[in-house]
C-alpha positions in Angstrom: -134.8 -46.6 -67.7 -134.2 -48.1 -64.1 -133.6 -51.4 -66.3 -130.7 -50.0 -68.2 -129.2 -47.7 -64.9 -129.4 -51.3 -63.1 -127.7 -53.1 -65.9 -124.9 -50.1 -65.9 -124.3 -50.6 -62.5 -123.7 -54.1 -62.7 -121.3 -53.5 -65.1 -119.4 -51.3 -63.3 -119.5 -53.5 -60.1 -117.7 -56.0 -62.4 -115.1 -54.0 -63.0 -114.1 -52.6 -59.5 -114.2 -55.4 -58.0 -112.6 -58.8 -59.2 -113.7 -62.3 -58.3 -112.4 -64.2 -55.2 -114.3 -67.5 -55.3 -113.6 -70.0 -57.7 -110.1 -69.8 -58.0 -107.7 -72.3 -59.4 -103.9 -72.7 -58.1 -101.1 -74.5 -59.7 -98.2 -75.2 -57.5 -95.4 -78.0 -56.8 -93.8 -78.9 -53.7 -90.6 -80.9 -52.4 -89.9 -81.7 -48.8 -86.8 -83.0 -47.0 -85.5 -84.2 -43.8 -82.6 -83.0 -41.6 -81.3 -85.1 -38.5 -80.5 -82.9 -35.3 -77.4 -85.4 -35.5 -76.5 -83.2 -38.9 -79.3 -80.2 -39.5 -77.5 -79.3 -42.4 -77.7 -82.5 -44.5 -81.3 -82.2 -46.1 -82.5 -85.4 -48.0 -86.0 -86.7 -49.5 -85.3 -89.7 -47.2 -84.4 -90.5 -43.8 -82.4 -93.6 -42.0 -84.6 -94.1 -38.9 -82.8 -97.4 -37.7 -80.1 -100.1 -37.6 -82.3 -102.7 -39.6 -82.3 -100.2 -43.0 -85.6 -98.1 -41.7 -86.2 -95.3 -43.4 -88.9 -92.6 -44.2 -89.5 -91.0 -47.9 -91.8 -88.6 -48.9 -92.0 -88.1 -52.6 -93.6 -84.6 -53.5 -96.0 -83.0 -55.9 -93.0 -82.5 -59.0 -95.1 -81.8 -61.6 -97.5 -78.7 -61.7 -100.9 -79.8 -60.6 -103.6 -77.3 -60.2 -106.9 -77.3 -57.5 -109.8 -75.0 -56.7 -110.3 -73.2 -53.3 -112.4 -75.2 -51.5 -111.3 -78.8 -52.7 -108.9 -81.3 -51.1 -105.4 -82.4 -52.4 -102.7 -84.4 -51.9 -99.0 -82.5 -51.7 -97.1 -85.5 -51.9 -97.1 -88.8 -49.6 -94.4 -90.6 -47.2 -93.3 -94.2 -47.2 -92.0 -96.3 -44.6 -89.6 -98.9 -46.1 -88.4 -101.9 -43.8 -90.1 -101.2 -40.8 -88.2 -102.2 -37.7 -86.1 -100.9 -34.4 -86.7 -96.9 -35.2 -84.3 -94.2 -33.5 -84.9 -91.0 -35.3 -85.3 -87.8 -34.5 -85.5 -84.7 -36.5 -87.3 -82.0 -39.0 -89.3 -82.0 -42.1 -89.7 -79.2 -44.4 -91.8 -79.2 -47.5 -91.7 -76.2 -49.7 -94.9 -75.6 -51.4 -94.2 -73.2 -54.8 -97.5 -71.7 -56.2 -97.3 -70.7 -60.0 -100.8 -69.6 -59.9 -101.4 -67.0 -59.3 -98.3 -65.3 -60.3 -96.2 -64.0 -57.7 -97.5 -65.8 -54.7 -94.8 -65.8 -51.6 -95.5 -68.0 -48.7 -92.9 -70.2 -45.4 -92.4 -73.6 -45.9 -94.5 -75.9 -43.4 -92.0 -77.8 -41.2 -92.6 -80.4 -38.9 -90.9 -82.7 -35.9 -90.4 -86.2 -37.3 -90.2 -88.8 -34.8 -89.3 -92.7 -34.9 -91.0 -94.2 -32.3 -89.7 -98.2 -31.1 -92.5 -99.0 -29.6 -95.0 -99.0 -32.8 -92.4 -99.4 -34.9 -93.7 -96.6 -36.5 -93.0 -92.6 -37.5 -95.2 -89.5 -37.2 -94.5 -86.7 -38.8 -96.5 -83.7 -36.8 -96.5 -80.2 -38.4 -96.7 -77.2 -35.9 -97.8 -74.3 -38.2 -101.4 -72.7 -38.1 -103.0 -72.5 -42.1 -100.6 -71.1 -43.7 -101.4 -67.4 -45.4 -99.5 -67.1 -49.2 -99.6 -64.1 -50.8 -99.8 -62.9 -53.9 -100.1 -59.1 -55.7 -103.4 -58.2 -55.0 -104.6 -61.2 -52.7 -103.8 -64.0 -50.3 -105.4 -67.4 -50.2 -104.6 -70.0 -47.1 -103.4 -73.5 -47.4 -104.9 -75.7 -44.1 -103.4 -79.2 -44.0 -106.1 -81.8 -43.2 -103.5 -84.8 -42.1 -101.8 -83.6 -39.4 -99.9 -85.5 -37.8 -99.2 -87.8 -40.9 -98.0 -91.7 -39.1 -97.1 -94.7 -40.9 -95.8 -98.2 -39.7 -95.8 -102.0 -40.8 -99.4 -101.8 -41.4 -99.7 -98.7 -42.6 -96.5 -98.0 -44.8 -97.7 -95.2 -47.1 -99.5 -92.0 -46.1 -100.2 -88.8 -47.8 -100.5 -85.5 -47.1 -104.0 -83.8 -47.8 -104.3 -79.9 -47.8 -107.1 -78.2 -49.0 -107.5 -73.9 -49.9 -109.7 -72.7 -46.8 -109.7 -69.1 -48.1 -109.1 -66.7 -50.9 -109.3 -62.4 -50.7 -108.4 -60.6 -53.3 -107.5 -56.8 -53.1 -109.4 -53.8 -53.9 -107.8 -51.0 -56.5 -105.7 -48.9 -54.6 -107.3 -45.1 -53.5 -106.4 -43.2 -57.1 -107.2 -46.4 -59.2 -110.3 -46.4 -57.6 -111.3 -42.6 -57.8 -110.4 -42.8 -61.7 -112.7 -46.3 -62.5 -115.3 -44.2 -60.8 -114.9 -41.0 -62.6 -115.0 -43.3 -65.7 -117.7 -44.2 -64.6 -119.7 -41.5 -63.9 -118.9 -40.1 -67.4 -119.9 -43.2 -68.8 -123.3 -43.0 -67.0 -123.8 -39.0 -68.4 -122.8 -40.2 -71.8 -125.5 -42.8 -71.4 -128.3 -40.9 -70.1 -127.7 -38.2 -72.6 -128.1 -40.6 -75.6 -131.1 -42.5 -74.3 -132.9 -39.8 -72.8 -135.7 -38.4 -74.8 -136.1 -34.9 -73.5 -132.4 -34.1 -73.4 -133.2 -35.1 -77.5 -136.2 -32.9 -77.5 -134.3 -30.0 -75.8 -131.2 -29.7 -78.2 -133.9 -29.8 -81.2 
């Protein structure tokens, strides 16, 4: 008896509460720059320089999907004809999750600077991990390259993230109440039929 009342219980624990771990998201991303010379011009590349400089990133266009926990790329940035670098501006990548349905979240931005000295270009986010949303959970995406630099030795770097953390909701008060009601009927229902002296009694 205690064997079927534990297996019941299991059951129900299933259904009340869904699974958090082990979660797969699907998502694509862009990202452009934007000159504080003209903020409003947003392009996947920017002019860094008088010798033809300039910094790419090429973005994640087709939906790719992870699991919490792992590390991904969301795209990668190219430095093409490294030389005398005066830059200074903004990157923002907008990351669109598909999966799960619904997910709202800010794009990361970040300060990209030319530097003459290296001949270089970091590209430094400022956000903490950012928290997305979704109906009935949230999971946070944690960049793991940050700053991102590249230069004449280094001309192409990319931009690894990985899922730190998933929660998932619990039924709202009056969902809750009825799956346990449901519950409890379903555990008199199964009592009744199994149990040989309620049998005995009726006959």
């Amino acid at each position: 008896m205690h064997l079927r009342l534990s297996v019941l219980l299991m059951l129900l624990g299933l259904a009340l509460v869904p699974s958090a771990l082990g979660e797969s998201y699907t998502f694509t991303d862009s990202g452009c720059f934007s000159s504080i010379v003209s903020p409003s011009n947003c392009s996947s590349s920017a002019s860094l320089g008088v010798t033809n400089t300039s910094l790419s990133f090429t973005g994640v266009s087709s939906p790719s999907t992870v699991s919490s926990g792992t590390s991904f790329s969301l795209g990668s940035f190219t430095l093409s004809n490294p030389g005398l670098l005066v830059y200074l501006g903004s990157f923002t990548l907008d990351v669109d999750f598909t999966n799960p349905a619904g997910t709202n979240g800010s794009p990361l931005v970040a300060a990209v600077l030319g530097n003459i000295f290296i001949n270089g270009a970091s590209v430094v986010f400022s956000p903490s991990p950012q928290v997305f949303t979704y109906p009935g959970g949230s999971f946070t995406l944690q960049l793991l390259t940050d700053p991102v630099s590249v230069n004449g030795w280094n001309s192409t770097a990319q931009l690894e993230a990985k899922i730190v953390s998933g929660a998932v909701s619990m039924p709202e008060g009056s969902s809750l109440a009825m799956l346990g009601i449901s519950g409890l009927v379903l555990a008199g229902a199964f009592f009744k039929k199994h149990n040989p002296l309620a049998t005995n009694r009726a006959c």
